[in-house]
VEXDOZA-717265 format. One line per 4 residues: number of its first residue (from 1); their letters; for each residue x, y, z of C-alpha. Coordinates in Angstrom, 2 decimals. Example, Ala and Ser with C-alpha at 12.3 -4.5 7.8 and 13.67 -1.06 7.14 Angstrom:
1> AS> 12.30,-4.50,7.80; 13.67,-1.06,7.14
This chain:
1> XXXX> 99.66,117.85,90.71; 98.54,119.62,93.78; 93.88,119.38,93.03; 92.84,123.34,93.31
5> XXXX> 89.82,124.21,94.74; 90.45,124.66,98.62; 88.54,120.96,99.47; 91.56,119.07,100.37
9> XXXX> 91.23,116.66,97.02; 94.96,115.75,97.45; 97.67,114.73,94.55; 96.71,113.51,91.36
13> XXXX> 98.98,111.79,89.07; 99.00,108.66,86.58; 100.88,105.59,86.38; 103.78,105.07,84.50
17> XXXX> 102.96,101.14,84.43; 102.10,102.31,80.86; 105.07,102.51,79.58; 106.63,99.51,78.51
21> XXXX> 110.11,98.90,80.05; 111.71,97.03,82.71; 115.63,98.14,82.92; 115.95,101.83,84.29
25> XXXX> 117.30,102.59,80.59; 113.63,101.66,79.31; 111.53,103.31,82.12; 113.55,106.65,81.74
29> XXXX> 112.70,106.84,77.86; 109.35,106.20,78.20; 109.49,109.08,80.85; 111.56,111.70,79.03
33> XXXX> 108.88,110.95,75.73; 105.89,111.36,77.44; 105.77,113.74,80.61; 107.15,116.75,78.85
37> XXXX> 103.75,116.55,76.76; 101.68,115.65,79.39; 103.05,118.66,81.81; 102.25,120.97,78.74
41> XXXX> 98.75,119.83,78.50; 97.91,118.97,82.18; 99.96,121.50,84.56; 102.23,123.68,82.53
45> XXXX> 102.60,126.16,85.23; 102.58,123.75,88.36; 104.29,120.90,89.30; 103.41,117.75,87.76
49> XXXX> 103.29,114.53,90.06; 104.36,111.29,89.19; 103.31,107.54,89.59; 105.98,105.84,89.16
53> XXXX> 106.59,102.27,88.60; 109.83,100.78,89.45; 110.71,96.84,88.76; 112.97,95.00,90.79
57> XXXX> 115.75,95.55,88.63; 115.23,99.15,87.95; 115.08,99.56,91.47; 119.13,97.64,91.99
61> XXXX> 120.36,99.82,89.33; 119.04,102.94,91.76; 121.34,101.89,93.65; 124.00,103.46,91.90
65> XXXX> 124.91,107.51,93.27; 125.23,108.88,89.63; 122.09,106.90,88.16; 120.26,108.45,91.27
69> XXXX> 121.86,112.02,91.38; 120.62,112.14,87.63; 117.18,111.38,87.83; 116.83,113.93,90.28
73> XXXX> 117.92,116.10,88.25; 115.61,114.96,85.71; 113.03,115.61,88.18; 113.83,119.45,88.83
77> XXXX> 114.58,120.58,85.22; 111.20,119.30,84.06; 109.31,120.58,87.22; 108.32,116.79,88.29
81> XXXX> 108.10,115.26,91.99; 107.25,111.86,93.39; 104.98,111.10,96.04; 103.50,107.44,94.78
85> XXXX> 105.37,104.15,93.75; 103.62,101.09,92.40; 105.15,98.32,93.38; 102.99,95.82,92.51
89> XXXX> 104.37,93.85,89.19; 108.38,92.99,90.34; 109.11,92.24,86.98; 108.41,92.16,83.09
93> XXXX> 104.85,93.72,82.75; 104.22,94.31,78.88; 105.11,92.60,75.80; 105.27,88.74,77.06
97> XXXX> 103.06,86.34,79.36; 102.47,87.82,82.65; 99.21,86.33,84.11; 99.39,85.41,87.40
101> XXXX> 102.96,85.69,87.28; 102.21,89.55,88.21; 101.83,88.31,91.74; 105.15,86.64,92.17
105> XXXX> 107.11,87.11,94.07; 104.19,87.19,96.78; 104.23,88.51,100.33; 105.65,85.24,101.16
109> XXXX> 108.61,85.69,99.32; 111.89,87.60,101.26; 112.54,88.91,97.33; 109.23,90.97,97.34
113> XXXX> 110.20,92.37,101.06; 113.92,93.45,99.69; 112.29,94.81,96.96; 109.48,97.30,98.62
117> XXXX> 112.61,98.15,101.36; 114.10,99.33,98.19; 111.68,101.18,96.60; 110.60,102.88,100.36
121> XXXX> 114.28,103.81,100.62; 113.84,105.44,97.18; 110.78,107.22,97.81; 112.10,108.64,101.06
125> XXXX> 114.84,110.47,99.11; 112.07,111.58,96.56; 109.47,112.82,98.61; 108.91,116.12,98.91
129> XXXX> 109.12,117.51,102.77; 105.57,117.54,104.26; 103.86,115.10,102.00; 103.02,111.28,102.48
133> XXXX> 104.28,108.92,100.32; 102.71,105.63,99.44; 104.03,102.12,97.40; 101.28,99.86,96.16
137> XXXX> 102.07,95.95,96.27; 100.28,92.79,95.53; 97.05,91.87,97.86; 99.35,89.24,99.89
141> XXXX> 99.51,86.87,96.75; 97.40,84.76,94.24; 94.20,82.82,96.19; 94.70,79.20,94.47
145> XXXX> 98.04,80.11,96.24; 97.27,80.31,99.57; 94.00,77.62,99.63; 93.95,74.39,101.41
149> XXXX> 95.39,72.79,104.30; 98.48,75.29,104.09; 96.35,78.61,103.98; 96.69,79.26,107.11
153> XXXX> 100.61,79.02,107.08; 100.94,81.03,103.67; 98.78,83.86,105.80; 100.99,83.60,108.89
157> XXXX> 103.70,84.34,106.53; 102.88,87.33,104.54; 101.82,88.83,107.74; 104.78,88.24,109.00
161> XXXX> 107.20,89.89,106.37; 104.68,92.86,106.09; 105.51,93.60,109.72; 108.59,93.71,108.75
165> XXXX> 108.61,96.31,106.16; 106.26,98.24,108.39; 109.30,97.65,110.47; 111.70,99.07,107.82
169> XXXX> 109.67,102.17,107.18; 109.25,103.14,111.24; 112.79,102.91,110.90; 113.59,104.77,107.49
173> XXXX> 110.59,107.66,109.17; 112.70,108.41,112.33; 116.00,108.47,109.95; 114.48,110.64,107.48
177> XXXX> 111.29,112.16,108.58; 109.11,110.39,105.94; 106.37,108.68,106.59; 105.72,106.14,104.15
181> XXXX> 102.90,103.73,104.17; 102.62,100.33,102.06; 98.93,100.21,99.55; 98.11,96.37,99.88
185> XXXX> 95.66,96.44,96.45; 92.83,94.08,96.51; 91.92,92.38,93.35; 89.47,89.45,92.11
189> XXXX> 91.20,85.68,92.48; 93.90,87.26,95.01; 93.83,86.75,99.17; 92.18,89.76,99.34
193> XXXX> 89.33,90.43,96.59; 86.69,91.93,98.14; 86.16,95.01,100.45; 85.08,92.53,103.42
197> XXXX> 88.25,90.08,103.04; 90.01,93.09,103.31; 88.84,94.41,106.58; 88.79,91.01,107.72
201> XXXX> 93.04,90.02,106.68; 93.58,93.89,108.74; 91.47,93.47,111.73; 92.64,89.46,112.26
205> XXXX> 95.98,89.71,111.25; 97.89,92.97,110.35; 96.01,95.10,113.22; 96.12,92.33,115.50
209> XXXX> 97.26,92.73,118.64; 99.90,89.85,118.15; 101.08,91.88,114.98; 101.41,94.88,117.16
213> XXXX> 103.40,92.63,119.80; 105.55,91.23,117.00; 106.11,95.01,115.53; 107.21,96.35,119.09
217> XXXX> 109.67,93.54,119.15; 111.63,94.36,115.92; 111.18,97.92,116.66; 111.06,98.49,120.63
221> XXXX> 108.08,100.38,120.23; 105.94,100.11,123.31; 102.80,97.86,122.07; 100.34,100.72,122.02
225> XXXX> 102.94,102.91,119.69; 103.47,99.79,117.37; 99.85,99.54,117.03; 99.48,102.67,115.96
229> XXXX> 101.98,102.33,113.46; 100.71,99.49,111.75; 97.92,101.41,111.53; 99.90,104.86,109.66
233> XXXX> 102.37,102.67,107.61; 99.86,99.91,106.14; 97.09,100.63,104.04; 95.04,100.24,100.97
237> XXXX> 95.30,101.08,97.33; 91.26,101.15,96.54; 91.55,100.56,92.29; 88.56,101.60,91.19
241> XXXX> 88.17,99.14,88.34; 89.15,96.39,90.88; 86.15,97.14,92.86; 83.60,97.71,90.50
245> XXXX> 84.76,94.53,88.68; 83.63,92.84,92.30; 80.03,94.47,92.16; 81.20,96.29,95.22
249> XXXX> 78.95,99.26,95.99; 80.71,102.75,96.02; 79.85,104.76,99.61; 79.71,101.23,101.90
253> XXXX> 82.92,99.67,100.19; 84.49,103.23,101.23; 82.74,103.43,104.35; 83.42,99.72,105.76
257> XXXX> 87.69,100.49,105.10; 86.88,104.00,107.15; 84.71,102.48,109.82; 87.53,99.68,110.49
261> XXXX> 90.47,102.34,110.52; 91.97,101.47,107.63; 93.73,103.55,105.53; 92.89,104.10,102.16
265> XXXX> 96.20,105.53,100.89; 95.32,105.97,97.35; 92.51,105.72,95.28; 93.74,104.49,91.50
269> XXXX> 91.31,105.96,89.00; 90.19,103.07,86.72; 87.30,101.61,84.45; 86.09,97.90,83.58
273> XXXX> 84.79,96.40,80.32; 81.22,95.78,81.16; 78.55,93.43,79.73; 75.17,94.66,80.58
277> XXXX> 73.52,91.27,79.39; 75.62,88.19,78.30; 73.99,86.63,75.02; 75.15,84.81,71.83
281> XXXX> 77.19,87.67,70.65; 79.36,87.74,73.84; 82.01,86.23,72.67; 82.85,87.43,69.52
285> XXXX> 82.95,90.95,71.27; 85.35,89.70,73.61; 87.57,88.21,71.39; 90.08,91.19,71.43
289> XXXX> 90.18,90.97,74.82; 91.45,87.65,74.52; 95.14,88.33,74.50; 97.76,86.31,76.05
293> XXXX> 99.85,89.28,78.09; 97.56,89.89,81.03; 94.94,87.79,83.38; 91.49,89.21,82.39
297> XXXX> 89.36,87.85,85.92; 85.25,87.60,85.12; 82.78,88.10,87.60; 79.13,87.31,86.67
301> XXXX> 76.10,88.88,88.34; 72.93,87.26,88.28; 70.04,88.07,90.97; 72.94,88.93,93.04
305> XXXX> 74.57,86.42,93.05; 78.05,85.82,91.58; 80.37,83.66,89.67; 83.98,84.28,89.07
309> XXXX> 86.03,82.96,86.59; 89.78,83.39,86.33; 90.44,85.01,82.78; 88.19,85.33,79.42
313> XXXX> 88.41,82.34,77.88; 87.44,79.94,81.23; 84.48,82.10,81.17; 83.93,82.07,77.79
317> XXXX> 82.98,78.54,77.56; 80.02,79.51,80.25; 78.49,81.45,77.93; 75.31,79.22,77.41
321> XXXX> 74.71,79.56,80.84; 75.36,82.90,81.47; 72.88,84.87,78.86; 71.30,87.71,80.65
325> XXXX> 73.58,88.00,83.10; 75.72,90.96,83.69; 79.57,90.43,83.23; 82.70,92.65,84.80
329> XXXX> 85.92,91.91,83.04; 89.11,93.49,85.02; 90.43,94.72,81.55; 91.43,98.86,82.23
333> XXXX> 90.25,100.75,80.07; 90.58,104.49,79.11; 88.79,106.25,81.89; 86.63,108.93,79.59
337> XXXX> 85.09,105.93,77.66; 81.74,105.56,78.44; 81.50,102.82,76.22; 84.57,101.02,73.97
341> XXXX> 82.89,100.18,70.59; 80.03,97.72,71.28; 81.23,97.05,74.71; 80.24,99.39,78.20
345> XXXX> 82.34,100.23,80.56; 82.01,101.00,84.79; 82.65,104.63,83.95; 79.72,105.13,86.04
349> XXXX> 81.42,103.50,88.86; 84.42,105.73,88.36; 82.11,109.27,88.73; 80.34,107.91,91.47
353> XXXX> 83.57,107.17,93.82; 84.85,110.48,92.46; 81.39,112.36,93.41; 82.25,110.72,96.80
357> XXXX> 85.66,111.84,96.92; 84.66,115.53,95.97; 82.15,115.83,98.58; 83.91,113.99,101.22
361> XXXX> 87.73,113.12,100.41; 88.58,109.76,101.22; 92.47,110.00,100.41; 94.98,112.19,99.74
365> XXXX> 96.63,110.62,96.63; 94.52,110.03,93.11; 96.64,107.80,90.48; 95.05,107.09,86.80
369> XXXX> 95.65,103.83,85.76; 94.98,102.75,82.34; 98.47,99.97,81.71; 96.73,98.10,78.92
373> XXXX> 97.05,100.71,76.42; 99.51,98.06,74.33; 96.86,95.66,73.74; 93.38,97.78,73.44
377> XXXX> 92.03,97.67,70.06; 94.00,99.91,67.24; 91.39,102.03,67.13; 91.23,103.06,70.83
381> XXXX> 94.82,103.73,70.42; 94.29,106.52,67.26; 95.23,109.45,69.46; 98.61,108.59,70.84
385> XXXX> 99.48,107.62,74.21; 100.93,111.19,75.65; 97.67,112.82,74.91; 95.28,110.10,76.14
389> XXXX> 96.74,110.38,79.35; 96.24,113.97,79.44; 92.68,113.53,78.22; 92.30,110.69,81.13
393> XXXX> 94.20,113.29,83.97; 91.72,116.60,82.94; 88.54,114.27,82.70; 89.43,113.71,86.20
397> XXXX> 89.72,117.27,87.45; 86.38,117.94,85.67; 84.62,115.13,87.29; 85.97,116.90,90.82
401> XX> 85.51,120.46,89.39; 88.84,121.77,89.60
């Protein structure tokens, strides 16, 4: 929905990553059983945007004219419209392992480029005239994936087929008149983690001038146009929970994307299980977080300094070493919990990069996203899922005051 209050706040939406399904068959039920509710209770007299998540195969089977030319109409019965895909898990995403399977195919792969050509082609049929659209896709790939002697050839290659969807879309703009832009999403034990690996893979690599060369040759832009259109089609998906999982600070993890040009093309609204102070109690609290469906990344903090560990149970069995220091577990959690039980969360985080946001907006797209709902505790999940989205979608237009 369209954020009132005259201050440019943008679109804000959720993602539909929280609904289990991977066939189109799936990913329409969970749609037609949830947004009707959450229009009612979020924007019943304004159009409500939609996140929507699209795996590889649900993307093929869009493909077909009548599958297509009924969604759409799905779309304008219920008063829904599409301005943000997330296009980061290409296939099963609830139910069975996914771990660091949620990063393959990587940027290396020429599966994950047909894929986001498909889902761009998609969203330039969606989105409405005027408005930018964005797809969010994995931070090049997995880091143990793209360490030793052949890093630097792994990096050569997802910059290479990332020009080439930047490619795709200054093509599918000049067709259509959409612009587009790909949301590369940093996020701990990936290529990019951190704010400054991020500025660093755009300024040596995707803003290169050898990128802009290699752009102008597949498109027969002039250099200084292809440049600039690296620039407007590739971008950032800043996830909140990602960030504050990192220890990043708010304003100078904002600022250092703005100050290197980058484009932050959506901020998705998220929150952290926090552990103020690790001690001998740590792990039994963690223990339901200890499932085996998604990779749960650790990142200590002690006197600054900090030690990551790739899922709960590696870190764990650090325990003993750890007490009193501060633990981050990328777990996403309902956004209006302050705390879950006996465990914090980086709700505070969350306000503080919305404060930010209100005062000075930093994008024009906001997208909750809260996809472990399946595997919180049973208590979290008392309320049902339609209306603890709507909770999470009007605590965010309170925290911006509109």
């Amino acid at each position: 929905m369209e954020l009132s209050g005259g201050r440019n706040l943008g679109q804000l939406t959720y993602c539909t990553n929280i609904h289990a399904g991977e066939t189109w068959a799936d990913i329409m039920e969970g749609m037609r059983r949830h947004l009707p509710d959450i229009k009612r209770d979020v924007s019943p007299d304004a159009p409500l945007g939609v996140g929507l998540r699209l795996s590889a195969a649900a993307a093929e089977t869009l493909r077909d004219g009548a599958i297509f030319a009924d969604f759409e109409k799905f779309l304008k019965d219920g008063d829904y419209y599409i301005f943000t895909l997330n296009g980061f898990p290409y296939g099963n995403f609830h139910g069975s392992r996914v771990k660091e399977g949620a990063y393959k195919p990587d940027w290396t792969q020429q599966s994950r480029l047909d894929y986001t050509n498909t889902m761009a082609d998609h969203l330039a049929r969606w989105l409405p005239v005027g408005m930018e659209g964005s797809v969010s896709t994995v931070p090049g790939t997995f880091k143990p994936w793209a360490q030793g002697d052949d890093g630097d050839e792994v990096v050569a290659k997802i910059t290479e087929n990332l020009i080439r969807h930047v490619a795709h879309l200054v093509k599918l703009r000049e067709e259509t008149g959409k612009l587009i832009n790909l949301a590369l999403e940093p996020e701990p034990f990936c290529l990019i983690e951190t704010i400054e690996e991020t500025v660093h893979l755009f300024e040596d690599h995707l803003y290169s001038a050898a990128a802009a060369a290699r752009l102008s040759e597949l498109t027969g832009l002039p250099e200084t146009a292809a440049s600039a259109a690296l620039r407007e089609h590739l971008g950032v998906c800043y996830d909140v929970c990602h960030a504050a999982v990192e220890f990043e600070d708010p304003q100078s993890s904002l600022d250092a994307l703005r100050n290197a040009g980058i484009k932050i093309s959506k901020l998705q609204l998220s929150s952290a299980v926090r552990i103020p102070s690790v001690d001998g109690n740590t792990a039994n609290l963690l223990k339901p977080l200890d499932e085996p469906v998604y990779m749960h990344q650790v990142i200590e903090s002690r006197n600054g300094d900090l030690t990551r560990h790739a899922d709960v149970p590696i870190a764990i069995k650090t325990i003993d070493q750890a007490h009193g220091a501060e633990w981050r577990i990328h777990f996403h959690v309902p956004i209006f919990l302050e705390e879950m039980e006996h465990l914090a969360t980086t709700q505070q985080f969350l306000k503080d990069v919305l404060a930010i946001h209100a005062k000075n907006p930093v994008t024009r797209q906001l997208e909750v996203e809260t996809y472990t709902w399946d595997v919180l505790p049973e208590n979290q999940r008392a309320d049902g899922l339609s209306a603890a989205i709507a909770r999470e979608l009007n605590w965010v237009r309170s925290e911006l005051a509109v």
